[in-house]
C-alpha positions in Angstrom: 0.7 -19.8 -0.3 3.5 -20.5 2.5 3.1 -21.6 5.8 5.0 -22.2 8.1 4.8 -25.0 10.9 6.1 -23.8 14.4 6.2 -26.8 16.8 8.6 -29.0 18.8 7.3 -32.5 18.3 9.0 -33.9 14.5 5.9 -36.4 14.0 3.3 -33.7 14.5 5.3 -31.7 12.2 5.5 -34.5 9.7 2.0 -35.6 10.0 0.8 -31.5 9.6 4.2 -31.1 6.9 2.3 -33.9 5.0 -1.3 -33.1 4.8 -0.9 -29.7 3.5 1.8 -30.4 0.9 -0.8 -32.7 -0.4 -3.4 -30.1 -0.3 -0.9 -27.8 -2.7 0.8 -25.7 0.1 4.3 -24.7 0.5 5.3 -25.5 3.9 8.0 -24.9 6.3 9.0 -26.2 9.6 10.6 -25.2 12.9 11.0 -26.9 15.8 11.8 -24.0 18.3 10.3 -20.3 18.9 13.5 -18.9 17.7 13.7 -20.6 14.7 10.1 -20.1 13.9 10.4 -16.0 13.8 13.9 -16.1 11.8 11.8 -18.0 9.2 8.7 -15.5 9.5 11.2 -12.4 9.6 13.5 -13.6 6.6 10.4 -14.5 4.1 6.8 -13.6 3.5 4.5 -16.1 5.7 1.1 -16.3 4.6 -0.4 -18.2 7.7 1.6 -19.4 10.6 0.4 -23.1 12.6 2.1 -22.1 16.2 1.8 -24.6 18.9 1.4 -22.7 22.1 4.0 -24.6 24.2 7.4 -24.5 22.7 10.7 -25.2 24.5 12.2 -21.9 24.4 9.2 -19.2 24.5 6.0 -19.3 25.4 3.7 -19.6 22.4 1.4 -16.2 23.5 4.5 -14.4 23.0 6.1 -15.4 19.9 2.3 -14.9 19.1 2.9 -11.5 19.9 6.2 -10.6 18.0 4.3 -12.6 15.0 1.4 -10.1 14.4 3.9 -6.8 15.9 6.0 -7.8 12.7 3.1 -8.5 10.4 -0.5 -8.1 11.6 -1.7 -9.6 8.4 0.1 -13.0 9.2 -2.9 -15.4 9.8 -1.7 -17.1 13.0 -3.9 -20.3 14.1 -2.9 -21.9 17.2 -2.1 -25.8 18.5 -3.6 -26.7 21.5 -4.2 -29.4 23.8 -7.7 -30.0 25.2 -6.8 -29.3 28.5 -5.5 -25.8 27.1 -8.5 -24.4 25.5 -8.6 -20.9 27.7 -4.9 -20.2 27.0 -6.3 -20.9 23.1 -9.1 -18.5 23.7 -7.2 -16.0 24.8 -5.0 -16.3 21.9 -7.6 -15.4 19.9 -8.0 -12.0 22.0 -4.1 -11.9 20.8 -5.4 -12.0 17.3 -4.6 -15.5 16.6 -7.3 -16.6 14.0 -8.5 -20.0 14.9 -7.4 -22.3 17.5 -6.7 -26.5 16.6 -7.1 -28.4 19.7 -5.4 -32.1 19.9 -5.7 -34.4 18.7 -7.3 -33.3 15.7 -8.5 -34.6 12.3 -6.6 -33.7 8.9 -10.0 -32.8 7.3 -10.4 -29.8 10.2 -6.8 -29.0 9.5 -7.1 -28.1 6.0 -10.7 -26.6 6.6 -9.0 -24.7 9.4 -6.3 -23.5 7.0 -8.7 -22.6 4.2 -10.6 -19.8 5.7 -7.7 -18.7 7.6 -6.2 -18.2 4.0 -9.2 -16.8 2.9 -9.6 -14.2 5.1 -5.7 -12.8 4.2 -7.0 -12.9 0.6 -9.9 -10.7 1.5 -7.9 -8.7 3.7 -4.8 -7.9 1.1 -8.1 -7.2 -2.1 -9.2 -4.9 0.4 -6.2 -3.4 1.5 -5.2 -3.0 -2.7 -9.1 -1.7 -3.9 -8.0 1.1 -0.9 -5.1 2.0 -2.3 -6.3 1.9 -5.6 -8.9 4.5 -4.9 -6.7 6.1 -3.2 -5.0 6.5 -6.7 -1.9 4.4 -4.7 -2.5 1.2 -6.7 0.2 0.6 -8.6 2.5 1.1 -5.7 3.5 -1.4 -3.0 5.3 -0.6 0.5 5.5 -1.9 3.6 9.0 -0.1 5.1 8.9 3.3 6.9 11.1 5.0 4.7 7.9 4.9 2.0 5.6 5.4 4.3 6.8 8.7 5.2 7.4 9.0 1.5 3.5 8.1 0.9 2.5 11.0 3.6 4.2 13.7 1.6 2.7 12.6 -1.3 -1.1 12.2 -0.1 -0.5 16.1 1.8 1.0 17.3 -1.3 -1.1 15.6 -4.4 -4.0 18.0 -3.3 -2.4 21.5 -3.7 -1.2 22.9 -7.1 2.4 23.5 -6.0 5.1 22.0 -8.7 6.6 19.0 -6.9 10.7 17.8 -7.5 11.2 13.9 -6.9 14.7 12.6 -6.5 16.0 9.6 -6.2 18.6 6.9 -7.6 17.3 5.9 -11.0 15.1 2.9 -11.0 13.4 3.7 -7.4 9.8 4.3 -9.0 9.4 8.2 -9.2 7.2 8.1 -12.9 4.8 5.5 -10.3 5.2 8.4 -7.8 4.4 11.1 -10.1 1.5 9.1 -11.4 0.0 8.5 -7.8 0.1 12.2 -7.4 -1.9 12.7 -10.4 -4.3 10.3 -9.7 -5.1 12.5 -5.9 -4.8 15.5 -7.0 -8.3 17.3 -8.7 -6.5 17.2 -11.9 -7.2 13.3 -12.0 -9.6 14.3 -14.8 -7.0 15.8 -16.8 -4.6 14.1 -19.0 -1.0 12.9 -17.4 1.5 13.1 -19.9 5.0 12.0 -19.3 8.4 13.5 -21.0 11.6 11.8 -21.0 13.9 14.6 -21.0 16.8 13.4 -21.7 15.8 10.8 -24.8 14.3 13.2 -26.9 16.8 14.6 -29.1 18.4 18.2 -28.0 17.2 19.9 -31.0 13.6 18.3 -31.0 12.9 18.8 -27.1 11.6 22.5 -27.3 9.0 21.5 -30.3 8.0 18.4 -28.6 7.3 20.4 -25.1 5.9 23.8 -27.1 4.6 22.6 -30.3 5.5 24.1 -34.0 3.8 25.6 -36.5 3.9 24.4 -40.1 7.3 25.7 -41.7 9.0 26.6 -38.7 11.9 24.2 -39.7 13.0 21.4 -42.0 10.7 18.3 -41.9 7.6 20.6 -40.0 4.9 19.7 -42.8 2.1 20.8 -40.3 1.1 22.4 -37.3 1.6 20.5 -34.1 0.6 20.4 -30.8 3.6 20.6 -28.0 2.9 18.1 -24.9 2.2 21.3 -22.4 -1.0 21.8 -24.6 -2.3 18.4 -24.4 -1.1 18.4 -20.4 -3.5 21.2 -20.4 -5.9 21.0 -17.4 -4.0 18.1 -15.6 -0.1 17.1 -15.0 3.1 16.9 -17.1 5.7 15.0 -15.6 9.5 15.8 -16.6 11.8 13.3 -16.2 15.4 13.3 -16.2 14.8 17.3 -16.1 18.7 18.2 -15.2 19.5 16.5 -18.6 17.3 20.1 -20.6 19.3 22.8 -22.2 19.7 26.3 -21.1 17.5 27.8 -23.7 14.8 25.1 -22.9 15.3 26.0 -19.6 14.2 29.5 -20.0 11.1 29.0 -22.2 10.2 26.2 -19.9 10.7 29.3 -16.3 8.3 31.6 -18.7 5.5 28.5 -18.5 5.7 28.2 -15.0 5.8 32.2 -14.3 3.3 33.0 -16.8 1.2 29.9 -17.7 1.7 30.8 -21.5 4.1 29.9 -24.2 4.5 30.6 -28.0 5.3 27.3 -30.4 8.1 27.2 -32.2 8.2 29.4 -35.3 4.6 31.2 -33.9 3.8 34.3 -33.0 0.4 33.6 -31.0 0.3 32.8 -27.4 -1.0 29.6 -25.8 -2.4 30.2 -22.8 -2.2 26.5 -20.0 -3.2 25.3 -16.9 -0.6 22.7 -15.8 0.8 21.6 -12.5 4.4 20.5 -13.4 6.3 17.3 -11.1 9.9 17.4 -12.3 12.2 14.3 -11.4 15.6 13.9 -11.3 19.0 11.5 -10.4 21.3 14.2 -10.9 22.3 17.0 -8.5 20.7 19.4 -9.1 22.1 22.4 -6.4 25.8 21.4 -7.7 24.5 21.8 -11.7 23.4 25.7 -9.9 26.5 26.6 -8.4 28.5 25.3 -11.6 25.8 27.5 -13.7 24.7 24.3 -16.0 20.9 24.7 -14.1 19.1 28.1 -14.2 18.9 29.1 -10.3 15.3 30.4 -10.7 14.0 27.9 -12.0 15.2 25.7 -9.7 13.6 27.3 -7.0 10.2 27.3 -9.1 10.4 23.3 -9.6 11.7 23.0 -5.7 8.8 24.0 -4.0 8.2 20.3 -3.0 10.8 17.8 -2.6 10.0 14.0 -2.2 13.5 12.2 -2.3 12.7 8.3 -3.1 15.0 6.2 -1.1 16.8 3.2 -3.0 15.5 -0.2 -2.6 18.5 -1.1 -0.5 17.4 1.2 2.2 13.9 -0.3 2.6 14.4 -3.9 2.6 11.3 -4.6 3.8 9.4 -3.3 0.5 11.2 -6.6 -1.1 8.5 -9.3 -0.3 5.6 -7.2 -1.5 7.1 -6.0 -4.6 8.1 -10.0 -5.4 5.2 -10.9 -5.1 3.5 -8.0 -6.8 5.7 -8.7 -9.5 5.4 -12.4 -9.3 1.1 -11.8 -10.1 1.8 -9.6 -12.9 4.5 -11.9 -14.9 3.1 -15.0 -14.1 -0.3 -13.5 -15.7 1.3 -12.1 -18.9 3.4 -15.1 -19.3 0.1 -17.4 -19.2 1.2 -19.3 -15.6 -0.1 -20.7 -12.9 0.9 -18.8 -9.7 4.1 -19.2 -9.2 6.2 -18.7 -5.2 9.9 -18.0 -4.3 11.5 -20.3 -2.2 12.9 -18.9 1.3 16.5 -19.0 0.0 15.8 -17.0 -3.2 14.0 -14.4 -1.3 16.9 -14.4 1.6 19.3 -13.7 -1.5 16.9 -11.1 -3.1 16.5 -9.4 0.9 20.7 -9.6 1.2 21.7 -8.0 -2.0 21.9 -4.4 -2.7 20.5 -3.6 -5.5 22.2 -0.5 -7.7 19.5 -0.8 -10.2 16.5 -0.1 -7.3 13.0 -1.5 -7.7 13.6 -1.9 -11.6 16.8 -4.5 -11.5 14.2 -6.0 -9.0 11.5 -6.4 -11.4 13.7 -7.7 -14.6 14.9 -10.3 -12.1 11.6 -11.6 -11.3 11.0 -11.4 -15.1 13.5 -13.3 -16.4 13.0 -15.9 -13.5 8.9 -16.1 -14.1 9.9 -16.8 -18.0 12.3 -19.5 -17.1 10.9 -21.2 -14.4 10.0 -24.8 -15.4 7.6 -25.3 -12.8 5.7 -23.2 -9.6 8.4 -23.1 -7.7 11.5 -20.1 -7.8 14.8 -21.1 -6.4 18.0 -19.8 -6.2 19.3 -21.3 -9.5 16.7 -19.3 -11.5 18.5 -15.7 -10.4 21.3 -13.8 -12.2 24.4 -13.7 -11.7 24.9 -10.5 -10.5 22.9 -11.5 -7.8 24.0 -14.5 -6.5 28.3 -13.0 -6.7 29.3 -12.0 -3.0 30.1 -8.3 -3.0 34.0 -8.1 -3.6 35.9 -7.3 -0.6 38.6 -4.1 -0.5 42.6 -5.2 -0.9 44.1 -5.8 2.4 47.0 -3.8 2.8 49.8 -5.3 5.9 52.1 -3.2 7.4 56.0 -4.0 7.4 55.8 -4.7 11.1 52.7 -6.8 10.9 49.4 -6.9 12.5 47.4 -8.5 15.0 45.0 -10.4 13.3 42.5 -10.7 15.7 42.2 -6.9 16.7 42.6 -6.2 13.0 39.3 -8.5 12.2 37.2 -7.1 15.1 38.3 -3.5 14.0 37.2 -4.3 10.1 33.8 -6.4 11.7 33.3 -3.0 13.7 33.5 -0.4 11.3 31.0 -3.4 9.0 28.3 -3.5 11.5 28.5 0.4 12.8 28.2 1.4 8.9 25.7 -0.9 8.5 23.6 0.2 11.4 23.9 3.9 10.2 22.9 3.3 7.3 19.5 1.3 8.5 18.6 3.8 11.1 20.1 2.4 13.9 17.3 -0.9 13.1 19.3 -3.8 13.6 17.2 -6.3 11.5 17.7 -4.3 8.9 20.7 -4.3 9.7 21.8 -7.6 9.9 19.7 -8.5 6.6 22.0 -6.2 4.9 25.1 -8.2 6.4 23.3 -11.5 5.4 23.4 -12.5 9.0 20.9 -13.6 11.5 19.4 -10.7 13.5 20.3 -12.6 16.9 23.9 -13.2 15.5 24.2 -9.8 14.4 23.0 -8.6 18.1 25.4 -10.9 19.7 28.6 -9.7 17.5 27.3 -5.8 18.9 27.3 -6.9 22.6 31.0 -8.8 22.3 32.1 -5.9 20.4 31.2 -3.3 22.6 29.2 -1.3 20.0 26.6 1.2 21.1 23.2 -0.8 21.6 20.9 0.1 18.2 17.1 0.1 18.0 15.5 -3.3 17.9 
């Protein structure tokens, strides 16, 4: 558990530092308002000690901008006697607790204790929610999925066929599964199909089935995946990746609810709601006539499009520490915690593999971590390499240096900012900058204010 310690005197902050640390805590320190929300903004904060008069802010507001970011931080407040009302109302703030000075250590880590507890209750609650909500095995806390998450809980009830696209890696066999789990075909089977590993030639007996004889090596009758999806959902991965005669048997199921196995004669009649998924694109494969048109149209009647983990950066934390549980259990650990550098490095890169590079990363850093404690050292390469800049081309007459770096910084942040929505936290996590430097570098370069 991390917490952080957001107060201006150093021995208070040593004695506090100290006492927890010795209790088993991880625990950060800042000495200014400012400092104390880059800290809570840049990595998860489990509970937050905030003294209520800071130099630079007062301590109801940073209060404030603490919960508007998170309202599951656990906030208890540092008071003097004198104090107690502004304490009080605080609380009406949604502080948890209130510590009035001077204090004893023993209340301290009491104090801490059930404000950690109640987090704990609050995040089993939130999960046993979205597990029965057939949502837990997926994690979010951006926008982006939570828009994604509304199409899926107004679309798992129907019996529409459902298209997800994405970037691979970004989760969409989770997806699929989530919409299984809310749709009334949770009591039917959900069988998955990697299109495009099962062999070209095998694909159509593996989706339809065979009879005994119908080819070399069919020793018995066999039951094609549609069958045993029968009554529930089939999920087709990869589906751009299926062949055009594949295609059409596959448009005869949907049209008809009926196929005939390979080397049969008989019908087989099934009830199965198809979600199809897919990396490639799929309207350019229909205009270049390597995708059939109409059955296009048949798997198109929803779209989800997963956005890549580099567009959500705030879905990071959650899924660390998601992954962090599940590693640290199946490699026989004790919990284990990322330091704030690792995760400002995990938050800063951009991820071309999506949510699965993310997970092998945590992987191979639960296996090899000596002790409970991640750090920088215990990521991959790839990770930790600074994104290679373009070749600088100069002109025979020259440039102005200046004007040529503002120009460069410009089109940096204003591409940036586009790509964020216009957020510039997001923003400025992206360009591994602080969100107040990033906002500064926008007003001296004249660029359209963004959202906050």
């Amino acid at each position: 558990m991390r917490i952080l310690i957001i107060d201006d005197e150093p021995v208070l902050q040593d004695v506090l530092s100290t006492v927890l640390r010795r209790e088993g805590f991880q625990v950060t320190q800042a000495a200014t308002a400012a400092e104390g929300l880059r800290q809570a903004e840049e990595g998860e904060v489990d509970l937050v000690l905030l003294d209520l008069m800071l130099p630079d802010k007062p301590g109801l507001e940073v209060l404030r901008e603490l919960k508007g970011r998170d309202p599951e931080t656990v906030v208890v407040v540092i008071t003097a006697y004198s104090s107690v009302e502004t304490a009080i109302a605080a609380m009406r703030e949604g502080a948890f607790h209130y510590i009035a000075k001077p204090f004893k250590n023993q209340e301290v880590v009491l104090t801490v204790r059930k404000g950690l507890e109640q987090r704990r209750l609050r995040t089993e609650n939130r999960d046993l929610r979205q597990r029965l909500e057939g949502l837990g095995t997926l994690v979010w806390r951006s926008q982006a999925m939570e828009r994604v998450i509304g199409l899926v809980r107004r679309a798992a009830p129907s019996r529409s066929n459902i298209l997800l696209t994405g970037e691979s890696g970004t989760g969409k066999e989770l997806l699929a599964r989530a919409i299984h789990q809310l749709s009334p075909r949770v009591e039917g089977s959900f069988v998955v199909v990697n299109t495009g590993s099962v062999p070209t030639d095998l694909l159509e007996s593996t989706l339809f089935g065979h009879i005994r004889g119908a080819f070399t090596g069919a020793v018995a009758n066999r039951r094609g995946l549609f069958e045993v999806a029968d009554s529930g959902t089939i999920f087709l991965d990869e589906i751009g990746t299926i062949t055009p005669p594949t295609q059409a048997k596959l448009l005869r199921v949907i049209q008809e609810r009926e196929f005939i196995p390979v080397g049969g004669e008989q019908t087989v009649k099934v009830d199965v709601r198809i979600i199809a998924a897919t990396n490639a694109d799929l309207p350019r494969m229909v205009g270049e006539g390597t995708f059939r048109e109409d059955l296009f149209y048949r798997l198109n009647v929803i779209t989800i499009e997963l956005p890549p983990l580099r567009q959500r950066p705030d879905d990071i934390p959650a899924l660390v520490n998601q992954f962090l549980r599940r590693f640290a259990e199946e490699n026989r650990k004790s919990a284990l915690a990322l330091t704030p550098h690792a995760l400002d490095v995990l938050m800063g890169y951009n991820w071309p593999g999506n949510v699965r590079q993310l997970e092998n990363v945590i992987e191979r850093a639960v296996v090899l971590c000596p002790g409970d404690v991640i750090d920088v050292d215990l990521l991959p390469g790839e990770v930790l390499a600074p994104q290679s800049a373009p070749a600088a081309t100069l002109p025979a007459e020259g440039v102005g240096l200046k004007d040529a770096v503002n120009a460069y910084t410009r089109a940096l942040i204003e591409a940036s900012l586009a790509r964020c929505g216009g957020v510039q936290r997001r923003a400025a996590q992206m360009l591994r900058v602080r969100p107040s430097t990033l906002n500064e570098m926008i007003r001296r370069l004249g660029i359209a204010e963004a959202d906050e």
